[in-house]
C-alpha positions as CSV (number, residue, x, y, z in Angstrom):
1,X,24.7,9.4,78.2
2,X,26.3,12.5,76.6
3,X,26.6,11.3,73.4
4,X,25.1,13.1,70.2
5,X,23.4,11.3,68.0
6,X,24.3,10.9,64.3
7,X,21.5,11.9,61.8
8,X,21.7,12.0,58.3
9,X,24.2,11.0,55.9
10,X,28.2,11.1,55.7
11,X,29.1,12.0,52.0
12,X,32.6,10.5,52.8
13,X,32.0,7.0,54.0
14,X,35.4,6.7,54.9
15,X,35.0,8.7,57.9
16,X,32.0,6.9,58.6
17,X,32.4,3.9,61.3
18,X,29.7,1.9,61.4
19,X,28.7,1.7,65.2
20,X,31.0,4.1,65.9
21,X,28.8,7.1,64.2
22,X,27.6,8.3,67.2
23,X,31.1,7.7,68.7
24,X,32.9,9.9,65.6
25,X,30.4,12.0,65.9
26,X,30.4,12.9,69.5
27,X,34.6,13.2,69.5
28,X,33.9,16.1,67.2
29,X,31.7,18.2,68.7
30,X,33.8,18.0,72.2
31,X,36.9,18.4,70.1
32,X,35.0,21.5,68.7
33,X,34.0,22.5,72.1
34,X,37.4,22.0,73.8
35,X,38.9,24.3,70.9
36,X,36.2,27.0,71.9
37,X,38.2,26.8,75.0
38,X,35.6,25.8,77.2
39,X,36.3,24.5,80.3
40,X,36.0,20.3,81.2
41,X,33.6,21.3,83.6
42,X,31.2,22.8,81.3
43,X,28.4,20.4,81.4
44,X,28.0,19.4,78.0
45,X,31.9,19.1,78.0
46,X,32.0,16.8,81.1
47,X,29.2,14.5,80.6
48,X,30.2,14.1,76.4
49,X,34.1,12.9,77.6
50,X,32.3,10.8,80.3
51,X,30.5,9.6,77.1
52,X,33.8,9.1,75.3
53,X,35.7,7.3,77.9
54,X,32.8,4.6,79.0
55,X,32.9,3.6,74.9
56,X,35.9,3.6,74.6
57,X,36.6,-0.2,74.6
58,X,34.0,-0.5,72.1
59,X,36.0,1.8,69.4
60,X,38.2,-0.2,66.5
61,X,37.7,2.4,63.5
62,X,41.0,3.7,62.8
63,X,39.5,7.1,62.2
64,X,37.7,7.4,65.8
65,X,40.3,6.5,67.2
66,X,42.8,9.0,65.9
67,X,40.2,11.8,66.6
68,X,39.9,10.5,70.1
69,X,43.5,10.5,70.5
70,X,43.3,14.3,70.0
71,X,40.3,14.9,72.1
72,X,41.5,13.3,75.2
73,X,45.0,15.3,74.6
74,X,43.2,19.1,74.4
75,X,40.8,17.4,77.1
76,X,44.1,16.4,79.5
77,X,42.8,12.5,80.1
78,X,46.0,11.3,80.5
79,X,45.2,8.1,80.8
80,X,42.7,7.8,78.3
81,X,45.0,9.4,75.7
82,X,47.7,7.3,76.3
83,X,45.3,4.2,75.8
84,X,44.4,5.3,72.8
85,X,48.0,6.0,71.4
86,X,49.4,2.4,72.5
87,X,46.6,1.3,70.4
88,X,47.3,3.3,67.3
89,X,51.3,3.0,67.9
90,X,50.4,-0.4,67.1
91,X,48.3,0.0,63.8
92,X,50.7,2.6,62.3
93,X,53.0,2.2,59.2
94,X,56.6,3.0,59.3
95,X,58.8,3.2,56.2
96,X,62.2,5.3,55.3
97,X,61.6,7.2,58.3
98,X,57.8,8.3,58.5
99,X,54.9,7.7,60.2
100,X,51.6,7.2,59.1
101,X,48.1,5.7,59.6
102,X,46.2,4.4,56.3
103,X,43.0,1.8,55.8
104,X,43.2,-1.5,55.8
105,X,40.8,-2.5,53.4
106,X,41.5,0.9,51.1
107,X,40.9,-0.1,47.3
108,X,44.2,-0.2,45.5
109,X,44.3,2.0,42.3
110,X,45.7,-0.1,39.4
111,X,47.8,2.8,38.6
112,X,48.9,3.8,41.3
113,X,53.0,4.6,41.4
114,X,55.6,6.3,43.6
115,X,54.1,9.3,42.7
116,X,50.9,8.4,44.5
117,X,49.1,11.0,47.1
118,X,47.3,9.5,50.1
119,X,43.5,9.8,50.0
120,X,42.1,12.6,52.2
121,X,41.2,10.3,55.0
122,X,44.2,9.0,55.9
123,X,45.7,12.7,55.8
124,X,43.1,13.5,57.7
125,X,43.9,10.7,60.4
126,X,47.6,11.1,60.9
127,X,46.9,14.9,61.2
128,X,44.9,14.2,64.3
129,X,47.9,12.0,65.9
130,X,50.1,14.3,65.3
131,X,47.8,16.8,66.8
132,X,47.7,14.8,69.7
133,X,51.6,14.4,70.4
134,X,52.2,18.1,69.9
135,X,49.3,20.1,71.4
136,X,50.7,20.1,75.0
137,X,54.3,20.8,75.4
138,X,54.7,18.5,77.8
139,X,53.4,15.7,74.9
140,X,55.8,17.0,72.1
141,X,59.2,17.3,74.3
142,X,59.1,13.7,75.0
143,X,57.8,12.3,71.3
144,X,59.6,15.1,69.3
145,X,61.2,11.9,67.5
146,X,57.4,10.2,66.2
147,X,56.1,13.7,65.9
148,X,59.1,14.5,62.9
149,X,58.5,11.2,61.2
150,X,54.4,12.2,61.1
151,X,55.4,15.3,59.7
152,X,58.1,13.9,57.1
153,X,55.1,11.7,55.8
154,X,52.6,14.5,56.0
155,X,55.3,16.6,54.3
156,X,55.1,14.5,51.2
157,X,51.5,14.8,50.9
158,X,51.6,18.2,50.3
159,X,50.7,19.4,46.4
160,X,52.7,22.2,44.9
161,X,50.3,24.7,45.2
162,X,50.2,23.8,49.9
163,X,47.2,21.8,49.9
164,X,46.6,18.1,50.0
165,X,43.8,16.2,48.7
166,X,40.9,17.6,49.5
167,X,39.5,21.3,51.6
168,X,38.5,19.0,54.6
169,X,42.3,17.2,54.9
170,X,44.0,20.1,53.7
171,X,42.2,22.5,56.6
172,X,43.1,19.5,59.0
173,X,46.8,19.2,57.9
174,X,47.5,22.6,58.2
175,X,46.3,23.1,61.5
176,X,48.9,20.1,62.8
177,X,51.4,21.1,61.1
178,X,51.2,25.1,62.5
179,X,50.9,23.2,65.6
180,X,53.9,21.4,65.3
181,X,55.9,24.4,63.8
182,X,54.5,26.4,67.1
183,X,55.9,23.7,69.3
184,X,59.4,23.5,68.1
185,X,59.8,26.9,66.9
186,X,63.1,28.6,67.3
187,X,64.9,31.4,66.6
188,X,68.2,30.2,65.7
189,X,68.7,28.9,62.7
190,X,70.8,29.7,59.7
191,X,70.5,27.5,56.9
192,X,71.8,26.8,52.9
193,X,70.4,24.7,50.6
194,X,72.4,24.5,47.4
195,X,71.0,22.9,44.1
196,X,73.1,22.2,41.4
197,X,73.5,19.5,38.2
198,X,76.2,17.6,36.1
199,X,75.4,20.4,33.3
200,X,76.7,23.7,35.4
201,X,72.8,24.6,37.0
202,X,73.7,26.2,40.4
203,X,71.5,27.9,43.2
204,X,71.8,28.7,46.7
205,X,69.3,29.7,48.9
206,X,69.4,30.9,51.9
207,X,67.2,30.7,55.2
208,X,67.3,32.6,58.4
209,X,65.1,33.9,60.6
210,X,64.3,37.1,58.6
211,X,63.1,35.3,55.6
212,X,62.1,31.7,56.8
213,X,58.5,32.7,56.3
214,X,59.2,33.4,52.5
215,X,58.9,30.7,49.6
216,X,62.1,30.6,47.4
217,X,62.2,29.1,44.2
218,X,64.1,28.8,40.9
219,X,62.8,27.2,37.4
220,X,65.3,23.8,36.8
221,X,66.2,24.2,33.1
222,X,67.3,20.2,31.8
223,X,64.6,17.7,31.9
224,X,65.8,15.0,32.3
225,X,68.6,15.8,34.5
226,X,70.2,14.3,37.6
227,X,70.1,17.2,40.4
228,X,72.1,17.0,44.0
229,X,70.8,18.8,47.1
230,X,73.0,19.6,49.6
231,X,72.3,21.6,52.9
232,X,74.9,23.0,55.9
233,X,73.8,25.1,58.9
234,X,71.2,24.9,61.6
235,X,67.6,24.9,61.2
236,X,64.5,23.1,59.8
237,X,63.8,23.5,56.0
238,X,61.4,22.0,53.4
239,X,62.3,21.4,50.3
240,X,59.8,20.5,47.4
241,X,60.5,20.0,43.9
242,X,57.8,20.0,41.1
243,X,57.7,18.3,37.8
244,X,54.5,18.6,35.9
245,X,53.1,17.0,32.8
246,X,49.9,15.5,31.0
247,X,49.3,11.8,30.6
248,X,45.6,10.4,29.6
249,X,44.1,8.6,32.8
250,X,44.2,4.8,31.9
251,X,40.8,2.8,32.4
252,X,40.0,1.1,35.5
253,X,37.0,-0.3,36.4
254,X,38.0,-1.4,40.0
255,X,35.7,0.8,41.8
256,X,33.0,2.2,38.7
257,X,31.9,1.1,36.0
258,X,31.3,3.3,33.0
259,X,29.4,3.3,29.5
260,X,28.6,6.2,27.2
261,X,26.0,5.7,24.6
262,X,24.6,8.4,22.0
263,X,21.3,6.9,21.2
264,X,19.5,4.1,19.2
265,X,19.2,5.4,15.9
266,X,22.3,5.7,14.2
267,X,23.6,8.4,11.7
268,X,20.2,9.9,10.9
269,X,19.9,13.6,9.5
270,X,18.3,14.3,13.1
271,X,21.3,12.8,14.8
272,X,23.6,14.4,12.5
273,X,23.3,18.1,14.3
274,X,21.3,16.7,17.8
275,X,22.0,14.1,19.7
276,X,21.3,12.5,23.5
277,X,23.8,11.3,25.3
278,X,23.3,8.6,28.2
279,X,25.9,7.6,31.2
280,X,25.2,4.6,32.7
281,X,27.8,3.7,35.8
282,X,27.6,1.9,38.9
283,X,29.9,1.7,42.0
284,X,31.8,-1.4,41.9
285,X,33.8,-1.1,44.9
286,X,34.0,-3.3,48.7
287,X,31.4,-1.2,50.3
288,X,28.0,-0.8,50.1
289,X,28.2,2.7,48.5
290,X,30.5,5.3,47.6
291,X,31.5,8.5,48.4
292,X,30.5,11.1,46.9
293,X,31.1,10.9,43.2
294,X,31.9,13.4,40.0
295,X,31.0,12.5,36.9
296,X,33.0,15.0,33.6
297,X,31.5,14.4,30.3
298,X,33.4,16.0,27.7
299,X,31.7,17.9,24.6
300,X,32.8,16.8,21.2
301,X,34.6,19.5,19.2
302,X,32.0,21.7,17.5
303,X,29.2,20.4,20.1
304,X,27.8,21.6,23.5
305,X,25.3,20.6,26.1
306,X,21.3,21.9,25.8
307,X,21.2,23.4,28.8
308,X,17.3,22.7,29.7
309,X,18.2,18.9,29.3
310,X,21.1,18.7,31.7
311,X,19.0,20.6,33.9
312,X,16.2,18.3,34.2
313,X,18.7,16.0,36.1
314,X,19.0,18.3,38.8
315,X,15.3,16.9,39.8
316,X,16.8,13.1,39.8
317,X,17.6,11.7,43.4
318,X,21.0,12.3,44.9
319,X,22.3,14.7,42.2
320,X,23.5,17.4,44.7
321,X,24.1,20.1,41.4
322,X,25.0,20.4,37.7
323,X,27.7,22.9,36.2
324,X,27.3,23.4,32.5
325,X,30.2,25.0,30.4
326,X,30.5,24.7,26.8
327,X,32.9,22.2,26.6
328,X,32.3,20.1,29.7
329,X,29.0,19.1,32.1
330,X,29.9,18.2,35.4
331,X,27.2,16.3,37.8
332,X,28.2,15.9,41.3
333,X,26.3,12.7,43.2
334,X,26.0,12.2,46.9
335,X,26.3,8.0,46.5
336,X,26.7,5.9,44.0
337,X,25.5,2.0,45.1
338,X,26.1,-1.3,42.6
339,X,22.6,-0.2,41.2
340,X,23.5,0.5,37.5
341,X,22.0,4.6,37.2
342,X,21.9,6.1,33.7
343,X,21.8,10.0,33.1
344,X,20.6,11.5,30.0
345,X,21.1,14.9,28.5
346,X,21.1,16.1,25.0
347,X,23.9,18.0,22.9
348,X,24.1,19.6,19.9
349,X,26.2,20.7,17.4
350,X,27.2,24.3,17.2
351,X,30.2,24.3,14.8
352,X,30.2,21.9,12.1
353,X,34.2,19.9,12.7
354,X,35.7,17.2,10.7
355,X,37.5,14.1,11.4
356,X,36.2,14.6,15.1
357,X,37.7,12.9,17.6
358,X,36.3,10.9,20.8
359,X,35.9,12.8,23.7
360,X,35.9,11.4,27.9
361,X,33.6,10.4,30.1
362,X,35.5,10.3,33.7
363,X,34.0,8.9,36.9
364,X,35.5,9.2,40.1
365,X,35.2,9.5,43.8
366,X,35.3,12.9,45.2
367,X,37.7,12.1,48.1
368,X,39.8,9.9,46.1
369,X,40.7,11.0,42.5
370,X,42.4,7.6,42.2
371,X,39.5,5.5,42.1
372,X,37.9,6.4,38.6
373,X,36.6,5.2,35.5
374,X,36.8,6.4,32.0
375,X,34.8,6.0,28.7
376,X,35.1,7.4,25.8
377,X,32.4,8.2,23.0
378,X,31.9,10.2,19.7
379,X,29.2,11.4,17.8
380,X,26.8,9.2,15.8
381,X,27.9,9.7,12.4
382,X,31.4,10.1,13.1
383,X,32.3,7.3,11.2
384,X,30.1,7.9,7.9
385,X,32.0,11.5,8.1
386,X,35.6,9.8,8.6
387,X,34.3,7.2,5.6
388,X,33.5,10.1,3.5
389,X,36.8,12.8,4.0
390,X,38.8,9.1,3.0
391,X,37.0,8.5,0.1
392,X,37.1,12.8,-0.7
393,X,41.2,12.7,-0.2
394,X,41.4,9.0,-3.3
């Protein structure tokens, strides 16, 4: 048929479209092949789009579909490509000016807020439509206008330090939006961009063609403040601005669900200096399974991890690895289902700490940081110690 066959296991199952694995699968390797710069009548090439346009009909996963989009452009099936982009024009999602393409049935984080960062696959799929509007010049003079509203939204995606979600997204993002830049590139242009607040801050900064290349930036001094941006000249700039600080996750047990016990015996003098520590969790999500998943335990001040115990759950079934530090044990899972799994490993204490304090247990998915759980636990005498300092300070 010139299809390939899908074999094995997709860690992110939300690239993963049920009948349309082989499908998903096939669009890449042409896509790959195509980018190789091999010709459509290559065999492999020819009989694999022949493959792609007799199942076409058959595709409804949003993500096939935006990979095919891209494939039929590089490809030059006109009409195939424009099929596929009625059909997505149709399932995209326009607001204040952008463009995007997001899942349906995508769980919603109970905290999610404005601040919120799409999950990798749906940067991942509007990267590929825009990829497809702008990778013949032909394509991008006559949808310039949808192709700036993809990269406005993609634009906001973008983390402070250029990346987006994940490696897979951000690799993807990047290459659509060099393609874009490559497509309306120009060498006019002669732009300022002045900052300034109600307290006297002030910067200008300037862009032209001998420094567009070069990141500017400036350190605002009042938070909170009220700043104005104003810009005058010609040119495309992009403007980001960066507030960081720490807030604890809150608990949500929409997608995992999480408990941390330290054993069955109580304070004991055994207990007191050594302890084992068990995660139980389970997927709770609309699927069958998840991603895959990362689960952080914490050390307790004064404790760490016994390296041979963690270890031994390297041996366990879908544990891909282990990374032990002294103050944290991470175990990374290829899938978790709504099977209820419990890991074990032991800890002891190295430096003896009062009044100690819980420390977290965080679940989450790998591709999206957003659906999580959290536990906390402490020590199994923590509470004869607290009982003791209070009765030590009458």
């Amino acid at each position: 048929s010139g299809c390939f066959r899908s074999v094995g296991n997709l860690l992110n199952k939300d690239l993963q479209g049920g009948l349309d694995d082989d499908i998903a699968l096939s669009v890449y390797v042409t896509a790959a092949l195509l980018e190789l710069k091999l010709p459509r009548t290559d065999k492999a090439v020819n009989r694999a789009l022949g493959c792609l346009k007799a199942s076409l009909s058959q595709v409804k996963n949003l993500y096939t579909l935006t990979l095919l989009a891209y494939t039929f452009t590089i490809s030059g099936e006109e009409e195939a490509q424009g099929q596929v982009l009625r059909e997505l024009e149709q399932r995209a999602v326009r607001s204040d000016g952008q463009l995007h393409w997001e899942r349906k049935d995508r769980s919603k984080s109970e905290d999610q807020t404005k601040w919120f960062q799409a999950p990798s696959a749906e940067v991942e799929m509007t990267s590929y439509v825009l990829m497809a509007y702008v990778s013949r010049p032909e394509a991008l003079k006559a949808n310039i206008n949808t192709a700036l509203q993809i990269v406005k939204w993609l634009s906001k995606q973008q983390n402070p330090y250029g990346g987006f979600s994940s490696t897979q997204d951000t690799v993807v993002a990047l290459q659509a939006l060099a393609k874009y830049a490559v497509g309306t590139y120009s060498e006019k242009g002669n732009t300022s961009v002045i900052v300034k607040s109600r307290t006297g801050f002030y910067k200008e900064f300037l862009v032209n063609n001998k420094n567009r290349l070069l990141m500017q930036q400036a350190q605002l001094p009042d938070i909170p403040e009220e700043y104005k941006v104003s810009v005058t000249g010609e040119g495309c700039v992009f403007l980001q601005a960066t507030l960081r600080y720490n807030v604890p996750p809150l608990k949500s047990d929409a997608t995992f669900r999480l408990a941390v016990t330290t054993g069955h015996k109580g304070c004991t003098k055994e207990t007191r200096s050594k302890f084992k520590l068990t995660i139980t969790t389970s997927y709770s999500g609309t699927r069958n399974a998840s991603n895959m998943v990362v689960i952080e335990v914490k050390m307790l001040s004064g404790f760490i991890p016994i390296k041979s115990s963690v270890r031994e759950l390297e041996k366990r079934n879908l544990i891909k690895k282990v990374e032990i530090k002294p103050d944290q044990v991470t175990i990374y899972i290829d899938e978790l289902s709504h099977t209820t799994e419990q890991y074990t490993f032991s800890v002891e204490q190295d430096n003896e700490v009062k009044n100690l304090k819980p420390a977290t247990v965080i679940v989450y998915d790998y591709y999206e940081k957003d659906e999580h759980a959290l536990a906390e636990y402490n020590a199994p005498c923590s509470s004869e110690d607290d009982s003791k300092n209070k009765n030590s300070e009458k």
